[in-house]
N, C-alpha and C positions, 0 to 999 in steps of 0.2 A: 451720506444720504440717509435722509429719517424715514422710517415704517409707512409716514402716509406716499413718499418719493415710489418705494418699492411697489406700494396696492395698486398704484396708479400706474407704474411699466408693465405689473403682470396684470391689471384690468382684473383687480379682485379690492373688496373692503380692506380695510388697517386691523382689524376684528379677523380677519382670514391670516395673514401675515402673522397678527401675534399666535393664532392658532398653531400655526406650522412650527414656527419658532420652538414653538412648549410643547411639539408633536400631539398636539391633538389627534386624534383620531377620526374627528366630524368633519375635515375634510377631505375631501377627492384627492385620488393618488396621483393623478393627471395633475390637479390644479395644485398638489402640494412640491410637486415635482418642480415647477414651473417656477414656485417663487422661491424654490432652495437654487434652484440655479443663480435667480438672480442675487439673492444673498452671498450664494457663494463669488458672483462675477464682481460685485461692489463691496467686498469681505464687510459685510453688515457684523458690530458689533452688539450685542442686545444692551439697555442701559440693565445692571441688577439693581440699582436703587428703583427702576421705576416698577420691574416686574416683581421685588418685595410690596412692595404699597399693595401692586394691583392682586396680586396671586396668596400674598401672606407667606411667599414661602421664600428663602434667599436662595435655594439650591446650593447651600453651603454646610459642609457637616464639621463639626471643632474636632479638634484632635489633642490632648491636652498630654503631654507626655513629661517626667521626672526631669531628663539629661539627654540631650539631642544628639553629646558629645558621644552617647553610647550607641556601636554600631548598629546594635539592634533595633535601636528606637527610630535610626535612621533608614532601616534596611524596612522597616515594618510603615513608616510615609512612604517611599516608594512605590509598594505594593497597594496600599490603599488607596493613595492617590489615582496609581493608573488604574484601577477600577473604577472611583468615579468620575474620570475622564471618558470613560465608555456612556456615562450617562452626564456629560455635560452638567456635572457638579465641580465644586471645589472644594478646599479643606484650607481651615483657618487651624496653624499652630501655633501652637503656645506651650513656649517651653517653661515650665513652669519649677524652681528652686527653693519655694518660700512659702509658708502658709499667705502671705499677704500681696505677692503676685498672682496667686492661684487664684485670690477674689477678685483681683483685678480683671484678670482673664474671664472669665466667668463674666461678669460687666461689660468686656468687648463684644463676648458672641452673643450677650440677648441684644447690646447695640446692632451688630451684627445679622440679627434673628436668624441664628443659625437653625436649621430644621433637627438636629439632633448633634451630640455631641460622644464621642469616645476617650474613659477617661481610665488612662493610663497610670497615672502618679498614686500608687495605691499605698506612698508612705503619708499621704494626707486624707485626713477623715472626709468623709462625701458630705458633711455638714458645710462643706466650702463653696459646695455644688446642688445648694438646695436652692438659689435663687434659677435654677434651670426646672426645677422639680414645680414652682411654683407657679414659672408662665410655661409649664407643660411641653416642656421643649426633649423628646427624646435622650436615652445616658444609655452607655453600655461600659460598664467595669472591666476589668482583665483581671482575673483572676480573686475577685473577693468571692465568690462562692455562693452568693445570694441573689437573690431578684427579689423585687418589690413592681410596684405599680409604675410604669412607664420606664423600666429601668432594668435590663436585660445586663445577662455575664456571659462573657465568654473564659472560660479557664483551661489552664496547662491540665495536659495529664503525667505531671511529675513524676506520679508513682508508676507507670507504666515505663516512661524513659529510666528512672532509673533502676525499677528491675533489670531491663534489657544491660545497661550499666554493669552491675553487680556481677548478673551472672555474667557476663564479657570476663569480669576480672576474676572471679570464681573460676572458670574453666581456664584461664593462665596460671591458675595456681597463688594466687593472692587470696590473704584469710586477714589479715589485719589492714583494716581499712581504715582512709581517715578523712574530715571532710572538712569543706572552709565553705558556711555558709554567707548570707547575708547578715543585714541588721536585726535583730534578733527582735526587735521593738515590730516589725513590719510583719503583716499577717503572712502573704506569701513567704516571707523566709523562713516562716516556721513551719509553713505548709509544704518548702522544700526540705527542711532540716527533718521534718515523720516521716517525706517519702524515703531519703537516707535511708533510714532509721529501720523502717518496716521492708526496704527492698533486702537488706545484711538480715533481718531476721528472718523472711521468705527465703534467704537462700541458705539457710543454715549456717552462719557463720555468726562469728560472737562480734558481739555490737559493745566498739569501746569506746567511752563516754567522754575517756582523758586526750581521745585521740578528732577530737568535732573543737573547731576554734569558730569566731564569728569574724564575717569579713565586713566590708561595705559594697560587694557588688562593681566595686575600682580597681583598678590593678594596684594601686598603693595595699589597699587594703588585702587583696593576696598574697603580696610580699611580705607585709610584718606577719599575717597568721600562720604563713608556712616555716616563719623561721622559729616562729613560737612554738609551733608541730613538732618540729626536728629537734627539742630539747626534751622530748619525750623518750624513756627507754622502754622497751624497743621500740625502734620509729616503725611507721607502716609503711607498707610497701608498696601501697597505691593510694591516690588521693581523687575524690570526687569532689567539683566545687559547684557552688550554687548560678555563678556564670560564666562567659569566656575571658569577659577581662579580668575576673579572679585568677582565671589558670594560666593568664600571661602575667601576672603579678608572682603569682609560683612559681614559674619559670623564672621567669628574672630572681628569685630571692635564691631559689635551688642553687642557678648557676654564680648567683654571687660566694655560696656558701663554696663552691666548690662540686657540685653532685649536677649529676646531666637525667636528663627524662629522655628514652625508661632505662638508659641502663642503672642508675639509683632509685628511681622509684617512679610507677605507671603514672600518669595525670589522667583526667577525664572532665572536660567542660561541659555548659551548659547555655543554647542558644543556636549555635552554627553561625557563627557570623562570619562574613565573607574571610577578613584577616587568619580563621583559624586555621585554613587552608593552608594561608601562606607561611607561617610560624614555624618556623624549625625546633624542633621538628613538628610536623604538622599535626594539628590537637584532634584524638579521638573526643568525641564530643556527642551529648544529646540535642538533635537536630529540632529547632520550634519552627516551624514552616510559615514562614511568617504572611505566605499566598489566602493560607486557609483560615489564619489569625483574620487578614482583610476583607476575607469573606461573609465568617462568619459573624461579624462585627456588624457589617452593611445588611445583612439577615435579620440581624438584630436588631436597628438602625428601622427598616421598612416596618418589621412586626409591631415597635410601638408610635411608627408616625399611623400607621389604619385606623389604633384603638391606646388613646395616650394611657386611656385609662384601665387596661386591662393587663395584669401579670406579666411581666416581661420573661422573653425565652433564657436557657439554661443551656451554653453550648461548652462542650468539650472537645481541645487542639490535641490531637496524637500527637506524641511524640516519638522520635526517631533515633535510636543510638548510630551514629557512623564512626566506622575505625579507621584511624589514621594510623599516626607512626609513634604516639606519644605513651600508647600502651604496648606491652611487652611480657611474657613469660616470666614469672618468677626465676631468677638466677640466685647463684650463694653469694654475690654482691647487695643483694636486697632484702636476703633475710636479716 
């Protein structure tokens, strides 16, 4: 059944129907009522090619994210998605591996005319995503730290999670720390490898340099830096990583070596992703709320669809340390 079928059973214009549709406001709650029923009795579906033409707007936001295959990135569309299922949007992803897919994608969603896009993959320069910038299509970054004109951040408070971190492992009795970040070329992994860095000298303990390896944010890439770690003398006795699938990568390299977490050495991730629960033992861990991550984002997202052209906002995600079972008291095993 098409829009003029519907005007014509609730005895209102095609002009009133598309109104409701798009929740206009200008019409009567009586007469809006009436033809949501019938919508909803003949499950009317809207066409989106016809209300882009008419509206300019696809009610569709991009999502452009590194590795899908990472819980996080999967746990964080979840969240964002059933937020804009509350307002009758959708999200076009795009899992993006390659500077030359990244342009691609980028070419789908202005095909697309997505009304803004969120762009996750911060190991590619935003010069890939200037064809959004130029038909004025809202961006909001994760974690690059900046804003410019039509182009809002939302960032980790890293250094907050891992103070909370530190001192966890400070009041066990742990003084030699060590850490397995990301790739070291990628601005956030350097922005998590200073909060490290400055959480061990906030708490007063001495900051060892020989004891910080570089991962890939993989679990491969946990397992070779941990084993690389543990050819250090003295090894440390508690380790913080840059994320979760790093400290199941240490895991697995630990118990190939032979040594168990915590009785050989504390672990602490970063992220909370569902799996770390389950992990034997289950990973203390800095929690990213990935609710408030999709919040903030969609905040971000409205403030430059108003005014494309005016400073985009500047928001900060707490973060949360939670203890499992993966941290543990310094013992005479671990020194």
């Amino acid at each position: 059944m098409n829009m003029r079928a519907i005007a014509q059973q609730a005895g209102v214009s095609s002009a009133t129907v598309s109104r409701v549709i798009n929740g206009s406001p200008l019409v009567k709650e009586e007469t809006a009522q009436r033809v949501r029923e019938i919508l909803e009795r003949v499950n009317f579906i809207p066409n989106p090619v016809a209300t882009t033409l008419k509206y300019g707007r696809s009610k569709t936001y991009g999502l452009i994210v590194p590795d899908i295959s990472n819980p996080f990135f999967s746990e964080f569309l979840v969240e964002f998605e059933d937020l804009l299922a509350e307002t009758d949007y959708e999200v076009l992803l795009t899992n993006v591996q390659s500077s030359s897919k990244l342009v691609k994608s980028v070419r789908r969603m202005l095909m697309r005319q997505v009304d803004g896009a969120v762009f996750m993959a911060s190991e590619y320069d935003t010069h890939d995503v200037e064809p959004l910038f130029l038909h004025k299509i809202p961006l909001v970054t994760i974690d690059r730290r900046s804003v410019q004109a039509g182009c809002s951040d939302v960032a980790i408070d890293f250094e907050g999670g891992y103070q909370q971190a530190v001192q966890h492992l400070r009041e066990l009795g742990h003084k030699r720390l060590g850490y397995i970040g990301g790739t070291e070329a990628l601005y956030t992994s350097r922005v998590r490898a200073e909060a490290f860095r400055m959480a061990v000298v906030n708490s007063g303990l001495c900051y060892y340099p020989n004891l910080v390896r570089e991962g890939d944010y993989r679990v491969v890439g946990g397992e070779r830096a941990i084993v690389s770690l543990f050819q250090e003398t003295p090894r440390p006795t508690a380790i913080l990583t840059a994320n979760d699938l790093t400290a199941f990568g240490a895991i697995r390299g630990l118990h190939n070596m032979g040594l168990s977490v915590p009785g050989d050495v504390s672990l602490v991730g970063l992220d909370d992703v569902l799996l770390a629960d389950v992990l034997q033992p289950p990973l203390t861990t800095i929690r990213i709320p990935r609710r408030q991550m999709a919040e903030a984002c969609l905040k971000a997202l409205n403030h430059t669809r108003e005014n494309v052209e005016r400073l985009g906002l500047r928001y900060c995600v707490p973060a949360e340390l939670i203890v499992r079972e993966s941290t543990a008291r310094v013992t005479e095993s671990t020194h």
